[in-house]
C-alpha positions in Angstrom: 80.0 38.5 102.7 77.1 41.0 103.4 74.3 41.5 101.4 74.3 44.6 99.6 71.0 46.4 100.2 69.4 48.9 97.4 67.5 51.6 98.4 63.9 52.4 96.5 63.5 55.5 94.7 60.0 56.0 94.9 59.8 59.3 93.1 61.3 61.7 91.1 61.3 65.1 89.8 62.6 67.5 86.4 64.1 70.4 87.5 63.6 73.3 84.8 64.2 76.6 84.9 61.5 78.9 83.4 61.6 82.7 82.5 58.0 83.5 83.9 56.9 81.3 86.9 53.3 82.5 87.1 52.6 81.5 83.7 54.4 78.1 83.8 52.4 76.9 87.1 49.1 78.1 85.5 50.1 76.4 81.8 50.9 73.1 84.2 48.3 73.4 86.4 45.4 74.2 83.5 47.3 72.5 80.4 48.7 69.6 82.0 46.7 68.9 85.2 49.1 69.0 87.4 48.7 70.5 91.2 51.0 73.2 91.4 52.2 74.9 94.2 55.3 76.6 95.7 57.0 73.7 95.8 56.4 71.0 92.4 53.9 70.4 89.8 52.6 66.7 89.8 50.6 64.8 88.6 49.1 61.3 89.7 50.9 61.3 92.5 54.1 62.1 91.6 53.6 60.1 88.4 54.6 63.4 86.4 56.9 65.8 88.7 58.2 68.9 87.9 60.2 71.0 90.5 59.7 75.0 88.5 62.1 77.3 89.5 62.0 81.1 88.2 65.0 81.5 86.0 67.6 84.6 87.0 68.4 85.0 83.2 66.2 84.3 80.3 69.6 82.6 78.7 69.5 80.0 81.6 66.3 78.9 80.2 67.7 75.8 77.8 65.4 73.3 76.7 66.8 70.0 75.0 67.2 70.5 71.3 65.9 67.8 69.3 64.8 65.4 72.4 62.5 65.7 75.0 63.4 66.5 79.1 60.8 64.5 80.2 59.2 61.2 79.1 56.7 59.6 80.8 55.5 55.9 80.8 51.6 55.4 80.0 50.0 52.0 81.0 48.0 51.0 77.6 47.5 52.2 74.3 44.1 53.0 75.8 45.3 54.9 78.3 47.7 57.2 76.6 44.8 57.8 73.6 42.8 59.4 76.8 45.3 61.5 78.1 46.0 62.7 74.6 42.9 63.7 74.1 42.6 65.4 77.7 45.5 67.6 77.0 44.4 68.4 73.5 41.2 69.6 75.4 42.7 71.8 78.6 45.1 73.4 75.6 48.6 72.1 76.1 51.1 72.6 73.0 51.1 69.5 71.0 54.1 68.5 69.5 53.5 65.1 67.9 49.9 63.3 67.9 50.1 59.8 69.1 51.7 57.3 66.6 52.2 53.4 67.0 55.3 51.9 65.9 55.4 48.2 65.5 58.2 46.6 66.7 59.0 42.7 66.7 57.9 42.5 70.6 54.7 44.5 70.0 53.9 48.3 69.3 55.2 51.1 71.3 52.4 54.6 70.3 53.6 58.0 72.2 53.2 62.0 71.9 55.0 64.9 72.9 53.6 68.2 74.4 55.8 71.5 75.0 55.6 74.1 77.5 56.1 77.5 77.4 59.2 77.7 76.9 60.3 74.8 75.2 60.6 72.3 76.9 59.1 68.8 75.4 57.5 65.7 77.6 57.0 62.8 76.0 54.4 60.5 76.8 54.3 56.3 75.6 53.0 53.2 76.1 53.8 49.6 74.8 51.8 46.7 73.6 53.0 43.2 74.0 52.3 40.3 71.5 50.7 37.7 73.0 
């Protein structure tokens, strides 16, 4: 029998549709230190993607209701305090501060930012007991 082999996925990106591009590269770019250009807004190398695309109708502009669209993994506790702090700085929309919950495996802390127009990313990090 042959071995099935699995392709990588080394990266990948949210697709959302905005209703004013200019302002949603600048807000990503300045707010969320992303590059920006025609094509995505990333950050640490594609660590954060976004793929912004001008919306035709301001109705086609639909943001998850009570969830986020993106959530993003942070490596420590440490880390995710700094980057809280960094886009509490450059201005981003803060939707939840950074909160730990303790779980039997550990603690698991994370915080949510919005855009302009609604859409929420999520950012966490977990703590193993040792």
């Amino acid at each position: 029998m042959a071995e099935i082999v699995k392709a990588k996925v080394e990266n990948s990106l949210t697709v959302l549709l905005v209703s004013d591009l200019e302002k949603s590269m600048k807000y990503y770019e300045d707010a969320l230190g992303c590059e920006v250009n025609e094509h995505w807004a990333i950050r640490d190398n594609f660590g954060l993607g976004f793929k912004l695309i001008q919306a035709k109708n301001i109705e086609d502009v639909r943001p998850n209701k009570g969830t986020w669209n993106t959530y993003a993994y942070i490596k420590t506790h440490d880390e995710l305090d700094a980057l809280y702090l960094e886009l509490k700085k450059n201005g981003a929309i803060i939707v939840s501060e950074p909160k730990a919950i303790e779980q039997d495996w550990g603690s698991w802390k994370d915080f949510s930012v919005r855009d302009l127009d609604g859409y929420v990313i999520g950012f966490g990090s977990g703590n193993k007991n040792d």
